[in-house]
C-alpha positions in Angstrom: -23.7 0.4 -3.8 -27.7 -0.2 -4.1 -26.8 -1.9 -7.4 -24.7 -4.5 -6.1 -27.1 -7.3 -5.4 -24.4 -9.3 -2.4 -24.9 -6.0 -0.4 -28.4 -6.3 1.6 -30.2 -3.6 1.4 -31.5 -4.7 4.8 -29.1 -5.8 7.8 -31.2 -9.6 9.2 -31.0 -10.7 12.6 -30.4 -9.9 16.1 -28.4 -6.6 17.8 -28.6 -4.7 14.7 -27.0 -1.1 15.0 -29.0 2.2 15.1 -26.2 3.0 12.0 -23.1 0.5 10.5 -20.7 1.6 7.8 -18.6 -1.7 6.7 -15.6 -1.6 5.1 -14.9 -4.1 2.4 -13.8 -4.6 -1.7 -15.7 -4.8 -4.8 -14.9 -6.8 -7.1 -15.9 -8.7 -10.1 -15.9 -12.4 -10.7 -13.8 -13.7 -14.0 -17.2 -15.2 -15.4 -18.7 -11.9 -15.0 -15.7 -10.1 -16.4 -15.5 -12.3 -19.7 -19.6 -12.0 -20.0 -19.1 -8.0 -20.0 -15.8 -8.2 -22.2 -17.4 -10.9 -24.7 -20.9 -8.4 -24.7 -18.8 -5.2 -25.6 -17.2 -7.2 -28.4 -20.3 -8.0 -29.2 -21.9 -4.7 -29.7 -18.8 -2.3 -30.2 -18.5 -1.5 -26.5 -15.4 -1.0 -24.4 -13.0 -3.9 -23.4 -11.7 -3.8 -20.4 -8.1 -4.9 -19.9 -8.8 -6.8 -16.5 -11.5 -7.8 -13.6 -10.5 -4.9 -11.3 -10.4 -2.3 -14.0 -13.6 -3.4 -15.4 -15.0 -3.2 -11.3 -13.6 0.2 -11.1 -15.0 1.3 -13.8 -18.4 0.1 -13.1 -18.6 1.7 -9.9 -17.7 4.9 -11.6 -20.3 4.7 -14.1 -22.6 7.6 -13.9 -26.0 5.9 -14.8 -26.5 2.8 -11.9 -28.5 0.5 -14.1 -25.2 0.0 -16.5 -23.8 -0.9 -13.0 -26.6 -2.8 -11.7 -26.1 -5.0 -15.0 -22.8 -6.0 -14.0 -22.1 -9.2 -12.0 -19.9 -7.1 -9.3 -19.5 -8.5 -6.1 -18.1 -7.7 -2.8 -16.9 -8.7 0.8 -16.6 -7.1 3.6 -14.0 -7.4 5.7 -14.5 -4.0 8.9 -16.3 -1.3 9.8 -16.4 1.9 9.6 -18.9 3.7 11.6 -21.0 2.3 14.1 -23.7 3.9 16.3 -26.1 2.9 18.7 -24.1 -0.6 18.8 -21.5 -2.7 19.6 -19.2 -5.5 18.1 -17.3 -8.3 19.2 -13.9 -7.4 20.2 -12.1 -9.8 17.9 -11.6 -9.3 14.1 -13.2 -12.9 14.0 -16.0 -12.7 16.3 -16.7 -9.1 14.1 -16.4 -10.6 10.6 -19.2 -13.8 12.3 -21.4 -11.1 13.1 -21.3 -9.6 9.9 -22.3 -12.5 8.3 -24.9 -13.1 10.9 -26.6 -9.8 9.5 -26.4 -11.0 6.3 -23.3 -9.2 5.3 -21.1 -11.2 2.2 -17.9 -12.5 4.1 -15.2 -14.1 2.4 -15.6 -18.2 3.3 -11.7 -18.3 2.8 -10.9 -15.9 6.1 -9.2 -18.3 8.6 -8.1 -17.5 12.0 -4.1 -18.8 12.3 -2.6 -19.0 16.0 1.3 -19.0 15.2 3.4 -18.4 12.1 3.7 -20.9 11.2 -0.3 -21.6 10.0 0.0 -17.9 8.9 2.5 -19.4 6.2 0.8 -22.7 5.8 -2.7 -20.8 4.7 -0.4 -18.1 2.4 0.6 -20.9 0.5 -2.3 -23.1 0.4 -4.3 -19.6 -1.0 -1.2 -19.3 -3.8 -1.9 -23.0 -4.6 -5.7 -22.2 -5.0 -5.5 -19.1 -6.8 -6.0 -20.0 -9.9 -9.0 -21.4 -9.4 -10.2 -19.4 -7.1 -13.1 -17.6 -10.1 -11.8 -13.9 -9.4 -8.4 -12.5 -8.8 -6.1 -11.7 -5.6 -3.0 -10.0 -5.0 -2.0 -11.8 -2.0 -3.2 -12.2 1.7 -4.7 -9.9 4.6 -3.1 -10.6 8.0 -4.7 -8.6 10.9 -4.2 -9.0 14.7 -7.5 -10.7 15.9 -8.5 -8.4 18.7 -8.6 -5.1 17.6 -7.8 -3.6 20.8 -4.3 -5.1 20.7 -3.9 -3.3 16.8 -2.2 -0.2 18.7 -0.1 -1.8 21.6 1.5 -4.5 18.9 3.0 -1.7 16.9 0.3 -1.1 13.8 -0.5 2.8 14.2 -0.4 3.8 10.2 -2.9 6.6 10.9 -6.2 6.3 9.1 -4.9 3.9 6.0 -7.6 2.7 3.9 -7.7 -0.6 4.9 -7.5 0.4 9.0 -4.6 0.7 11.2 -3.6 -2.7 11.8 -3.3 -5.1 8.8 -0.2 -6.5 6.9 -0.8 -7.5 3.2 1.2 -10.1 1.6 1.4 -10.0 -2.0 1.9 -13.5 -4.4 4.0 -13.1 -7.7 2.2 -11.5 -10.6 0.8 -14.2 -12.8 
């Protein structure tokens, strides 16, 4: 992860914890992934079929400066370990802080209070999507406090993405 230049190497700021592990996605940008594809034409190298394949593949790599050539990306979106610390109790108040320490955070996370903006953002983000200069599957929903993540029914024990969010998928383009 040293290679990928959005990750600080450093956390900035105030209230920094003794240790943080942060949860989030890799991923590479579509100008990024038609540079790599149009420099393996180029010289014979491979072509990779799409962004997140191409992302995977570079985090696989077994010698990091390939990797560190590659225009990846990422955002975090939770923790995973934190000692000697504490965070906000809300999703939002956590992501905030992230990005206070100088942790990449997606500018497109939005905090909905009913539904009905939880639908009204889902399709504003399907309308945006194609120009969004990397590709999605869908949208995240998480309960905002974290605390509440057990007592409103979300107790999928240790899934990838924590216990508590819902994923909605757009149609495949």
């Amino acid at each position: 992860m040293r290679t990928i230049r959005a990750i600080p190497l450093k956390l900035h700021g105030e209230n920094i914890p003794a240790r943080l592990e942060v949860r989030g996605e890799v991923f590479l940008p579509q100008a990024g992934f038609e540079k790599i594809n149009e420099e393996a034409r180029r010289t014979g190298g491979k072509v990779f079929a799409n962004p997140r394949n191409a992302a995977a593949g570079s985090l696989r790599q077994l010698d990091p400066r390939i990797t560190a050539k590659r225009p990846l990306t990422f955002f975090c979106y939770g923790v995973g370990v934190l000692e000697g610390g504490e965070l906000p109790a809300s999703h939002s108040a956590r992501l905030l802080q992230f990005k206070a320490w100088g942790l990449p955070v997606s500018d497109r996370v939005t905090l909905c209070h009913t539904p009905e903006e939880v639908l009204t953002y889902y399709r504003k983000v399907e309308e945006e999507r194609p120009h969004l200069g990397f590709d999605i599957d869908g949208v995240v929903i998480k309960v905002d406090f974290a605390g509440a993540a057990g007592t409103a029914g979300f107790r999928r024990p240790r899934a990838r993405a924590g216990p508590w969010p819902l994923s909605s998928r757009h149609r495949s383009r």
